[in-house]
C-alpha positions as a Python dict, from the first residue, in 0.01 Angstrom:
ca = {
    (1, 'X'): (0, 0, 0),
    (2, 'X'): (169, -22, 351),
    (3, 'X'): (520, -123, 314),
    (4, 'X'): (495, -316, 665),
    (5, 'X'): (166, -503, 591),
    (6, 'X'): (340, -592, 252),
    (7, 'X'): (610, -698, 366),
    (8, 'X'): (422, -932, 636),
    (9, 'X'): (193, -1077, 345),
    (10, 'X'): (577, -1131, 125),
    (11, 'X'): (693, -1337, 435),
    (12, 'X'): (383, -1534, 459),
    (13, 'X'): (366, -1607, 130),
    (14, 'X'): (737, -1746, 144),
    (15, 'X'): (683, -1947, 481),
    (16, 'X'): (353, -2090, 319),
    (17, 'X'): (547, -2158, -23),
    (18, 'X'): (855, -2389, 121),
    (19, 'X'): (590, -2577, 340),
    (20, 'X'): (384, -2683, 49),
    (21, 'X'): (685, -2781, -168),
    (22, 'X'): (847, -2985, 100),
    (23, 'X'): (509, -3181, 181),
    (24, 'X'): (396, -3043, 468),
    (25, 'X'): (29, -3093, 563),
    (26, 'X'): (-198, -2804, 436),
    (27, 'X'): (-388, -2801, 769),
    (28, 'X'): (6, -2727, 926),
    (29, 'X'): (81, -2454, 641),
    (30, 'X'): (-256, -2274, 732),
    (31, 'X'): (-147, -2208, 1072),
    (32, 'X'): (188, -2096, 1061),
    (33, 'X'): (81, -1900, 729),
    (34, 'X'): (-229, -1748, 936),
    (35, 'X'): (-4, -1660, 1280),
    (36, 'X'): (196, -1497, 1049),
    (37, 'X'): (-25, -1277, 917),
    (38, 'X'): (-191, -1234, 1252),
    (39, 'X'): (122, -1043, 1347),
    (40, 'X'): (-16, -744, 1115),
    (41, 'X'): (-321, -737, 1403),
    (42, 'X'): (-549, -657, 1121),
    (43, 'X'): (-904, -742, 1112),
    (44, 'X'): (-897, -1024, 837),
    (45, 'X'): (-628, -1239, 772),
    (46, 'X'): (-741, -1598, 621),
    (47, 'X'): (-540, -1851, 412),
    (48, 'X'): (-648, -2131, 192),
    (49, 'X'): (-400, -2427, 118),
    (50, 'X'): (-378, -2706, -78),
    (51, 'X'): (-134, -2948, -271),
    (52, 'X'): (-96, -2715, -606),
    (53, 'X'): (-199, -2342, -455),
    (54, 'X'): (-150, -2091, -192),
    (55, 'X'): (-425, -1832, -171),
    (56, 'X'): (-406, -1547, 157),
    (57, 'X'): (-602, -1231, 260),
    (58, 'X'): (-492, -951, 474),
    (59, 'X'): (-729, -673, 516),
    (60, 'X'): (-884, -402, 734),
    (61, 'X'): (-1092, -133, 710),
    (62, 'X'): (-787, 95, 735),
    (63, 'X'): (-575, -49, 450),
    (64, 'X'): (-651, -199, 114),
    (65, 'X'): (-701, -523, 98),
    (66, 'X'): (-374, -746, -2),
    (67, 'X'): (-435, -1077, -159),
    (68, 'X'): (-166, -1321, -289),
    (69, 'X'): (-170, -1626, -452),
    (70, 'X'): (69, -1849, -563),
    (71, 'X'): (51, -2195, -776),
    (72, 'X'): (320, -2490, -617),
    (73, 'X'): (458, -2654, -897),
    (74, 'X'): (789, -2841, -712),
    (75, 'X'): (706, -3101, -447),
    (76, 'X'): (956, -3264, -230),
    (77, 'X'): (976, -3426, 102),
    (78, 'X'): (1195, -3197, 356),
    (79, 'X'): (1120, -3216, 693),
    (80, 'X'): (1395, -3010, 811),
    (81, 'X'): (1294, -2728, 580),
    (82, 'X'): (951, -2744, 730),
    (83, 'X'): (1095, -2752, 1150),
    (84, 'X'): (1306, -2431, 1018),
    (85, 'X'): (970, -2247, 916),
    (86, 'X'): (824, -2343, 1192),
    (87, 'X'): (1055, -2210, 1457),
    (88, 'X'): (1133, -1881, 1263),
    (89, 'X'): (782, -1853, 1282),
    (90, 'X'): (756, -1897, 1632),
    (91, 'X'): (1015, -1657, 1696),
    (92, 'X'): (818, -1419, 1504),
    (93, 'X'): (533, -1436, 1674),
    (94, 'X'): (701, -1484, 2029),
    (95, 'X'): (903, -1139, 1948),
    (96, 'X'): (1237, -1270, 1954),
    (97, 'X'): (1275, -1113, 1596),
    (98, 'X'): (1104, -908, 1365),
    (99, 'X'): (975, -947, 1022),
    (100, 'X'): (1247, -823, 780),
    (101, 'X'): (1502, -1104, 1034),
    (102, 'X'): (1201, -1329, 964),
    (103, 'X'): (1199, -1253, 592),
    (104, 'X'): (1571, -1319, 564),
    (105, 'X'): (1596, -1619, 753),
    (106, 'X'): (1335, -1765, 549),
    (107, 'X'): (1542, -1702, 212),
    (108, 'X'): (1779, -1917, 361),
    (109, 'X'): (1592, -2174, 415),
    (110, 'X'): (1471, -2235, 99),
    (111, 'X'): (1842, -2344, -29),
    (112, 'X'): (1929, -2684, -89),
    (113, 'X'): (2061, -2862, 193),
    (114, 'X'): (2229, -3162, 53),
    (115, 'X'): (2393, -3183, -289),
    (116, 'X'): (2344, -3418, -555),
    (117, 'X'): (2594, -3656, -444),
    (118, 'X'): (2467, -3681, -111),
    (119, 'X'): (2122, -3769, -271),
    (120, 'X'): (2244, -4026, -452),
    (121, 'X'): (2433, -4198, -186),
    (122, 'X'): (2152, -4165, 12),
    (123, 'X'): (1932, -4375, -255),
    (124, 'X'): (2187, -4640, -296),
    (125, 'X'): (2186, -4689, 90),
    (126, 'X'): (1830, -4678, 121),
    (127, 'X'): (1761, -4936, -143),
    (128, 'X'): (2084, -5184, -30),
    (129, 'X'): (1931, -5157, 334),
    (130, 'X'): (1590, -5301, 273),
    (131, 'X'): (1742, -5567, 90),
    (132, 'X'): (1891, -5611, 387),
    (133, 'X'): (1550, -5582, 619),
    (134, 'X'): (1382, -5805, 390),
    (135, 'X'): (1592, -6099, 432),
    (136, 'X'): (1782, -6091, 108),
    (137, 'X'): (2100, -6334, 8),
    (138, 'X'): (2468, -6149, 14),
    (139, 'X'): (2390, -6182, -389),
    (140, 'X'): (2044, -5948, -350),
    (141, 'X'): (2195, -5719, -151),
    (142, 'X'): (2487, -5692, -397),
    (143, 'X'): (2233, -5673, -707),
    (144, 'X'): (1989, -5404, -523),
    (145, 'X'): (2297, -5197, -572),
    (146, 'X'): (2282, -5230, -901),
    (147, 'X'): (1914, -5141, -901),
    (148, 'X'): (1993, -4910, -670),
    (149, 'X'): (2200, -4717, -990),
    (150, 'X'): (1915, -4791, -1200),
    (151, 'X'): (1704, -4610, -958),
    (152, 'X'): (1990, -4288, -945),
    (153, 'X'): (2023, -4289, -1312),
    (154, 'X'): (1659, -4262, -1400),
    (155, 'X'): (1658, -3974, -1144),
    (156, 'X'): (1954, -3790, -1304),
    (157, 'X'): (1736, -3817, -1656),
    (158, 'X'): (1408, -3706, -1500),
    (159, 'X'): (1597, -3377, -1415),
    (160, 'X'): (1815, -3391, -1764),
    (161, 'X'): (1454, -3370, -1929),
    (162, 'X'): (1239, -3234, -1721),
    (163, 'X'): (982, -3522, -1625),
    (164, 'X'): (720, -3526, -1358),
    (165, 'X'): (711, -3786, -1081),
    (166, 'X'): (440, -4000, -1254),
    (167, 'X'): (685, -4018, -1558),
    (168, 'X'): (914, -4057, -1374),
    (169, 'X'): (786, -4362, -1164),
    (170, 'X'): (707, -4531, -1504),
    (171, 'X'): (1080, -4475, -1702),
    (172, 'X'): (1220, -4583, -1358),
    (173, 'X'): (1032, -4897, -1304),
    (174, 'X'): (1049, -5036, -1680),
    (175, 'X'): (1413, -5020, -1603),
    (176, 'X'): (1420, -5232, -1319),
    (177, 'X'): (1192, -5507, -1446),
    (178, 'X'): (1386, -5543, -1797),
    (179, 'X'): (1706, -5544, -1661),
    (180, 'X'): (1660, -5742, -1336),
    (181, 'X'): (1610, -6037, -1453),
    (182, 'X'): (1867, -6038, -1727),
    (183, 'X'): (2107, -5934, -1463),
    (184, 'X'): (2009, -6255, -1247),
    (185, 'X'): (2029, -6489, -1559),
    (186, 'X'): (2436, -6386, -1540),
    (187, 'X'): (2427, -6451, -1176),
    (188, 'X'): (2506, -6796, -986),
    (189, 'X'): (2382, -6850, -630),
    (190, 'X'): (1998, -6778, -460),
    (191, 'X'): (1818, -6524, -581),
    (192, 'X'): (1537, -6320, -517),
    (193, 'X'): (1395, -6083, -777),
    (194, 'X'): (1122, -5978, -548),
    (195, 'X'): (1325, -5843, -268),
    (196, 'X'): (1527, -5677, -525),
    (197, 'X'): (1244, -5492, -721),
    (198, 'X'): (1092, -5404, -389),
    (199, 'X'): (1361, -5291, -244),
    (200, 'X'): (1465, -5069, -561),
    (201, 'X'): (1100, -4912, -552),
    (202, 'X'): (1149, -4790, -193),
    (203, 'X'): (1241, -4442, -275),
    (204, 'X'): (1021, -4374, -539),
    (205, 'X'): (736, -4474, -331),
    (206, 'X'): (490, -4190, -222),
    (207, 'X'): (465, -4258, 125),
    (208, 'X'): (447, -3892, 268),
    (209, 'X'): (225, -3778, 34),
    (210, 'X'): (-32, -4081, 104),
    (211, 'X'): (51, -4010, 516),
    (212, 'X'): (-30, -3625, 463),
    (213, 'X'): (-380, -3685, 253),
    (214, 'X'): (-511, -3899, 558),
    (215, 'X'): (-409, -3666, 822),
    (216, 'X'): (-529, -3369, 591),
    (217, 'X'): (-850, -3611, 530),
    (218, 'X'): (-880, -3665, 944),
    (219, 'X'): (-850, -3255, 1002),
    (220, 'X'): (-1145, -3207, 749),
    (221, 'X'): (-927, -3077, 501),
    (222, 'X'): (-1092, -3249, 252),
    (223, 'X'): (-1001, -3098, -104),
    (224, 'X'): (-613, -3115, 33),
    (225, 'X'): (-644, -3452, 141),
    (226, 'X'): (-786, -3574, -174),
    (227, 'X'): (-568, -3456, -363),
    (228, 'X'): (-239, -3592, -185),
    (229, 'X'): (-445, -3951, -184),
    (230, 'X'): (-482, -3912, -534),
    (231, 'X'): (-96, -3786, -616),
    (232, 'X'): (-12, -4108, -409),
    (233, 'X'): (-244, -4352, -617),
    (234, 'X'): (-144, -4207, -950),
    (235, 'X'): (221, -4271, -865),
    (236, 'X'): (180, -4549, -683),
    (237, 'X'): (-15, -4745, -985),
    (238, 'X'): (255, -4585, -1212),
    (239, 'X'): (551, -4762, -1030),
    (240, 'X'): (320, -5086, -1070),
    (241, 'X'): (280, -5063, -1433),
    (242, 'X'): (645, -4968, -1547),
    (243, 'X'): (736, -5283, -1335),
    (244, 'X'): (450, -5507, -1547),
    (245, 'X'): (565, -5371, -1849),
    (246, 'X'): (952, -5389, -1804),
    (247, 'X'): (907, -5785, -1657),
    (248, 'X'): (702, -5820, -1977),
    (249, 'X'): (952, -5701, -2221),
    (250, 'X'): (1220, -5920, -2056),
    (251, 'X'): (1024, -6186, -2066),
    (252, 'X'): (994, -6099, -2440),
    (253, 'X'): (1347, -6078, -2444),
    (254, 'X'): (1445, -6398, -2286),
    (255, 'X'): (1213, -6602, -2489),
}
């Protein structure tokens, strides 16, 4: 096997790889996947995407074929990480470096960009600002915080034990509707539990991967954009019933 071609099918494989798991769309990953590969100015050079898999070809009548595949198995939204691909791709291509530069750069880019504490902050923010938007009391902004820890907490045990999203969702959004509205029976003043649960469920909605399945959908990409759609139902009716089920139970509780 040519060390060059292999190493051009390595960094494709890579570039393809952090596009999938930070949500790009897999009509985007096939591009900058295939113009990658195009580099080798071989004959054949196709790429398949989709939410879960990677699959790529390079091959000419002078080499033996190369085919990689690889199964995505993390899923996050990182827009950044996807603009970095992109333009180390387009450097590639353009000249402006070559493909072991391209290669490294790449490993780079993979690294986490924010820590844990940043994340966390971030959530808290998030979740005490649409309280905010939504026209919440000084008393619901001051309680989405405390949802907001809920929310951070729940996130910190995913990892802890190694739970999906959909799991996730479900452990997160019991939370909220049991303790809610005990925490509001301890609470003088107006109150809102609405604004406060909605606002709470704002970062564990699946907004990009619903956005991505329509454009996917749009660009005929239609195994792709079914399966984002679907990813975005799933968790979508998962954060619905862990709020049903934790009201329920407080309910319970309160009677």
């Amino acid at each position: 096997m040519n060390p060059h071609y292999k190493k051009i099918s390595e960094t494709a494989a890579l570039a393809g790889k952090i596009m999938l798991e930070s949500q790009a769309e897999s009509y985007r990953v096939e591009d900058t996947v295939k113009r990658i590969l195009q580099t080798s100015q071989l004959a054949t050079t196709e790429v398949f995407a989709n939410t879960t898999g990677l699959f790529m070809t390079l091959d000419d009548p002078s080499i033996d074929p190369i085919t990689l595949v690889l199964r995505i198995r993390e899923r996050g939204t990182h827009l950044r990480k996807i603009y970095r691909v992109n333009h180390i791709s387009r450097q590639l291509t353009s000249g402006a470096i070559d493909i072991d530069e391209a290669f490294a750069q790449l490993t780079h880019v993979d690294e986490a960009e924010y820590t844990v504490l940043h994340k966390d902050i971030s959530i808290f923010l998030l979740v005490v600002s649409f309280a905010m938007l939504l026209g919440g009391t000084m008393t619901d902004v001051l309680i989405s915080g405390i949802a907001a820890i809920l929310v951070i907490l729940s996130g910190w045990f995913q990892k802890a034990v190694g739970m999906n999203a959909i799991l996730n969702g479900t452990v997160a959004t019991t939370l909220l509707g049991f303790c809610m509205p005990l925490i509001l029976q301890m609470v003088t003043g107006e109150q809102s539990l609405d604004i406060i649960i909605v606002s709470a469920l704002m970062p564990l909605f699946p907004g990009t991967a619903f956005t991505n399945g329509i454009r996917d959908t749009l660009k005929g990409d239609y195994v792709s954009g079914m399966a984002k759609l679907s990813e975005a139902v799933v968790i979508a009716t998962s954060l619905a019933i862990g709020v049903a089920l934790g009201l329920f139970l407080s309910n319970g509780v309160n009677v």
